[in-house]
N, C-alpha and C positions, 0 to 999 in steps of 0.2 A: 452737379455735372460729374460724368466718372469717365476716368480718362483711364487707358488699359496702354501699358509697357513694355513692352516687346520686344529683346533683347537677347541674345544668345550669353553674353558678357554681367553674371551678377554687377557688378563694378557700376557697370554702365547703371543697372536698374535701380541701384540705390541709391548714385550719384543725382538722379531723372527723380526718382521720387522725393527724394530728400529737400527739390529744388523745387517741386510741386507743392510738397508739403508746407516750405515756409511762406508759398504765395497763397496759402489757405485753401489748396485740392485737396480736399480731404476723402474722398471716394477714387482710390485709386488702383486697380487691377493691375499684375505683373505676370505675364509670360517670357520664356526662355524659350520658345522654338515656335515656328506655324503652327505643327500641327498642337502646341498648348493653347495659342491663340484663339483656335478653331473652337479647341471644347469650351475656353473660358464663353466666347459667344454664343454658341450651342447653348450653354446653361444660363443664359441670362434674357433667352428668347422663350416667349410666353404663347404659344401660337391658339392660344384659346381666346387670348387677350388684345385687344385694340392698341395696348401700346407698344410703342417702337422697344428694340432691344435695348437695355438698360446699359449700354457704352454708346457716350457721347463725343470720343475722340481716342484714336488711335495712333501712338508713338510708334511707329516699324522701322526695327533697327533695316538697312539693306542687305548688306551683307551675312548671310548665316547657313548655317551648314545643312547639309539635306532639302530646305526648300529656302531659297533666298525672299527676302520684299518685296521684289517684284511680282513673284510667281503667287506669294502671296496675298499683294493686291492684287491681283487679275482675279483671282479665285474668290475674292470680296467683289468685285464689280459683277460677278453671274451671279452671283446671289441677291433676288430679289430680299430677302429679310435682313442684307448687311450694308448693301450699297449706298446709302448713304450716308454713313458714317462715315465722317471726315477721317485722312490718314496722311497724317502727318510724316517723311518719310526722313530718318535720323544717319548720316550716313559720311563717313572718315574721306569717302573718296572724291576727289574734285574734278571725275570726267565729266563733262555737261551732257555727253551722248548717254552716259548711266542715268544722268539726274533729268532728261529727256525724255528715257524709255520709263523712267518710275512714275513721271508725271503723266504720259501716254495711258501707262498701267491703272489710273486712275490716283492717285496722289494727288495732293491738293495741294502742298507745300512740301519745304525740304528745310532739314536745318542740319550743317555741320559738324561734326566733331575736329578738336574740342567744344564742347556747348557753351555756348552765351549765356545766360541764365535769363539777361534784357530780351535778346531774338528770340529767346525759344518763350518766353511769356506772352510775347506780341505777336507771335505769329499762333500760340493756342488760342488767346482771347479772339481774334480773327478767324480761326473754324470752330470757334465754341459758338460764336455770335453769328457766322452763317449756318450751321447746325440748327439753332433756335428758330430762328425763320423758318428755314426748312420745315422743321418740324411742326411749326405754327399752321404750316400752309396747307401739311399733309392732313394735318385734324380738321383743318377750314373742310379742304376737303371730299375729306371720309364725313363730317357732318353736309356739305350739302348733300353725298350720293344717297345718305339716307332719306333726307328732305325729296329729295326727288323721288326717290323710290315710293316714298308715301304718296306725294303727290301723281304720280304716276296707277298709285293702284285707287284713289279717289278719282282720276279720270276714268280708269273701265270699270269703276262702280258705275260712272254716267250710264255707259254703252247697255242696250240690251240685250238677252239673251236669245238663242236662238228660238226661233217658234213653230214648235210645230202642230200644228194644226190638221183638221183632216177634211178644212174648205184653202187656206191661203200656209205656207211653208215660207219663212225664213231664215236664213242663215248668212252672219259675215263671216269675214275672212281676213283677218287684220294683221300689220306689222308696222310700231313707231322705228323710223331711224332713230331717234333717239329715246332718253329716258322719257322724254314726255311727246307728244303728237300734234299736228297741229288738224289732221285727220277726224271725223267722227263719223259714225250713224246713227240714226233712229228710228223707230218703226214704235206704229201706235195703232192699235185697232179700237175704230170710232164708236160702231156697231157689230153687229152679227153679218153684216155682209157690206161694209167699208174700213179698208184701212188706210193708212198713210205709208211715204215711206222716205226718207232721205239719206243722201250723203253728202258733205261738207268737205273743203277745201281751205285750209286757213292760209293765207298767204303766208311763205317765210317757213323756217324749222324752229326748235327749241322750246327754251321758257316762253318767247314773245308769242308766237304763233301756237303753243297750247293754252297759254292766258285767253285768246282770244276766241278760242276753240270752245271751250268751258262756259266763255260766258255768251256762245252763241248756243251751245246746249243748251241749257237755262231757257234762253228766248225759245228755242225751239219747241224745249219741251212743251210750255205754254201753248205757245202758237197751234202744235199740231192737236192738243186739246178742245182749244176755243177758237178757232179761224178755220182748221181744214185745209180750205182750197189752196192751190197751189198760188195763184197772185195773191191773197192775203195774207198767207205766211210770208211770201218775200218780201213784200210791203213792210212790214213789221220785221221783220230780220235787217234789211236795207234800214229802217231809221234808227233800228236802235245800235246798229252799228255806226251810222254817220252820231249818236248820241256821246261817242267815245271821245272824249277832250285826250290831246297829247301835249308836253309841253314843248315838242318841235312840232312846228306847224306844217314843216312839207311830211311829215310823217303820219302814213295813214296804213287801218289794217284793212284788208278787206279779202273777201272769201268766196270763190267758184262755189257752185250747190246744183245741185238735184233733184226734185220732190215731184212724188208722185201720189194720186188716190186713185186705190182701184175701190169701184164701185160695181158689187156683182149681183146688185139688184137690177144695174141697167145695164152691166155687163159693159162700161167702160173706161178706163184709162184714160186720167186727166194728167198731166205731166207740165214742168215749167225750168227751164234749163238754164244758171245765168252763167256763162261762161263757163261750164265745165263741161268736161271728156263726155259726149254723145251716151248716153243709154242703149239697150241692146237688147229688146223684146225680139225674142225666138217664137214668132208663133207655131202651136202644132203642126208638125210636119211639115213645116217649111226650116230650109235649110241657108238661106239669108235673114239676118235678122231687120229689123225693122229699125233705126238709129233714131234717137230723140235727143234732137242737134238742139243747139242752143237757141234759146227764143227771149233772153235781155242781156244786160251787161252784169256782168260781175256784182256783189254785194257789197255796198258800202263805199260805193263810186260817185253815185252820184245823186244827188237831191231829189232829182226828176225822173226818178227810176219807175219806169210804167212797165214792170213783168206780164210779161204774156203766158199763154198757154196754149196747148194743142191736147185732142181729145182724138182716142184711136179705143179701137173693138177690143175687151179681152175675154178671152174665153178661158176654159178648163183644159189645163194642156198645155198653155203660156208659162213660157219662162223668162224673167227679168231680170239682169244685169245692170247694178250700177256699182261703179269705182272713181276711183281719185287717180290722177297722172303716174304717180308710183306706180302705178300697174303695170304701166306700157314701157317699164324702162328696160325688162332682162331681151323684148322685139329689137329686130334692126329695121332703121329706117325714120323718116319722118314721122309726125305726128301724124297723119292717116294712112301709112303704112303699117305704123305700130298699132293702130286700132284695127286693122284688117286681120292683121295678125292674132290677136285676141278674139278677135271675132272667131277665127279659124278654129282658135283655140276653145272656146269655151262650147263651142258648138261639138268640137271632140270629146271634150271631158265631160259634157253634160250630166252623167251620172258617176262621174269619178273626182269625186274630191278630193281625193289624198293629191291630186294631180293638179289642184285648183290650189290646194295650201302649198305645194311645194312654188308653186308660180312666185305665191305672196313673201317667200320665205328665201327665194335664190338670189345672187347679186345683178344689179344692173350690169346694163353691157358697159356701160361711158365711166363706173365704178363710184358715180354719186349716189350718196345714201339719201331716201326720202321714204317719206312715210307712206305704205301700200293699204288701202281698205276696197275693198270688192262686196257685196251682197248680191247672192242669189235669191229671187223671189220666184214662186211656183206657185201655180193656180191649179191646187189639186183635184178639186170640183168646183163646179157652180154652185153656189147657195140657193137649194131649193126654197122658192116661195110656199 
């Protein structure tokens, strides 16, 4: 551990080191003014490098000429790369309103002059030893943000890419509130003129609610491969979610969804809603959309989950809208004001996306962060027979 000495008064800094030295500090830094203090830290900060600055406790005489300990903790507390280096603050004078403002200043402790040699050792091993935690805690971490960030770019490995085609066009539109999402999409083309399409709802933010999200992707994927239809992928999403053992029993996940097949051999729209935000098929030149409300409960509710579905006309010209609640959060109003609102909206921007991302990307009204996912689907032609 290296302790840095800070002193206007030689006297003082040999006295201070001498007294360090016999308690076996042997990495020990001495400045005569702030602004020496300043550079000794300057030079011991590595900013290419993950570790903290190489001074693990600071002795700051208070009193000293040009810039005093206060002024010079203050100017350690705005510095993200110094702040938390303990600062111990060494000082002759016994007003409490001084030894008040130094603590304000960000000081951690104070020791008097003449110095104790007993005080001034028990009061360093007490910010050496919260220093260490600190520092423990800062690595924990900077190693989870990384773990996240990995795990965050193997979630949008799930997600697929946009598709453009010159029978069916898709495109999402995504924002996690946090490092990870509890949000997804997917889209699978079965044949030359069937494809699939969903979005997902995980209940909850964070680790939990992207854990769950992942491993409904997984299910999904399969499903939208070998099932298709919109009741037997819920089917199969619904069990293998109730299949999730927790070791709190009232603890359950479960997940709003949306899944559709457009079928443009028969030219229609099969859809299956379990509790999520209505769908929003724009047919050609109509300027209301067509809403594809909810037709079962939620996933992973319930054992006896019988998903329904509803069948509507789609033609070349149709455009589909499906999103997760985050969507509706920058609208005012209730939850079917806010989807009117959208409505309004997407019917505007129909051909302007930079106006769609910016949607995805600005803050709520109420200032809670949640995860936004939207996809446009477009039915560019018919697939000639």
């Amino acid at each position: 551990m290296r302790v840095l000495i800070v002193d206007d008064n030689a006297t003082n800094i040999m006295v201070v080191q001498e007294m360090l030295k016999r308690a076996g500090y042997e990495k020990i830094s001495t400045a005569s003014s702030a602004k020496e203090m300043f550079d000794v830290l300057d030079g011991t900060f590595d900013p290419s490098s993950y570790s903290p600055p190489k001074i693990d406790l600071i002795l700051l005489d208070l009193m000293m000429p040009v810039m005093d300990g206060i002024e010079a903790c203050r100017i350690i507390q705005t510095d993200a790369r110094y702040r938390d280096i303990p600062v111990i603050m060494v000082t002759a004078i016994g007003d409490s309103r001084k030894l008040a403002e130094a603590l304000d200043a960000g000081a951690i402790d104070f020791v008097t002059k003449p110095i104790n040699k007993t005080e001034l050792l028990a009061r360093i091993r007490t910010a050496l030893r919260l220093k260490r935690e600190l520092d423990w805690h800062k690595e924990h971490d900077r190693k989870m943000q990384e773990e996240l960030t990995l795990a965050r770019k193997v979630q949008e490995s799930v997600l697929p890419d946009d598709m453009e085609g010159d029978v069916i066009r898709a495109k999402a539109f995504f924002r996690a509130s946090e490092q990870l999402a509890g949000d997804l999409y997917m889209w699978h083309r079965i044949d030359e003129g069937r494809w699939c399409f969903a979005v997902i709802d995980a209940m909850g933010h964070g680790l939990s609610s992207s854990l769950v999200s992942m491993f409904v992707a997984s299910v999904l994927k399969e499903a939208m491969r070998t099932l298709w239809s919109p009741e037997r992928v819920f089917r199969e999403l619904n069990r293998r979610l109730l299949s999730l053992e927790f070791d709190h029993e009232l603890i359950t996940y479960y997940c709003t969804g949306i899944y559709a097949t457009i079928d443009l051999e028969r030219g229609r729209l099969e859809y299956a809603n379990a509790g999520h935000p209505p769908g929003l098929l724009y047919k050609r030149g109509k300027t209301n959309p067509i809403r594809l409300g909810t037709t079962s409960a939620p996933l992973g509710m319930f054992d006896s989950m019988q998903p329904q579905s509803d069948v509507i006309e789609i033609e070349s010209g149709d455009k589909l809208y499906f999103y997760t609640d985050g969507v509706l959060g920058p609208f005012p109003g209730d939850d079917l004001a806010q989807i009117d609102r959208l409505a309004e909206f997407l019917l505007q921007s129909s051909e302007d996306e930079d106006s769609v991302d910016q949607l995805i990307q600005c803050q709520p009204l109420d200032g809670r962060s949640d995860d936004r996912c939207l996809i446009k689907i477009e039915v560019v032609r018919e697939r000639l027979s």
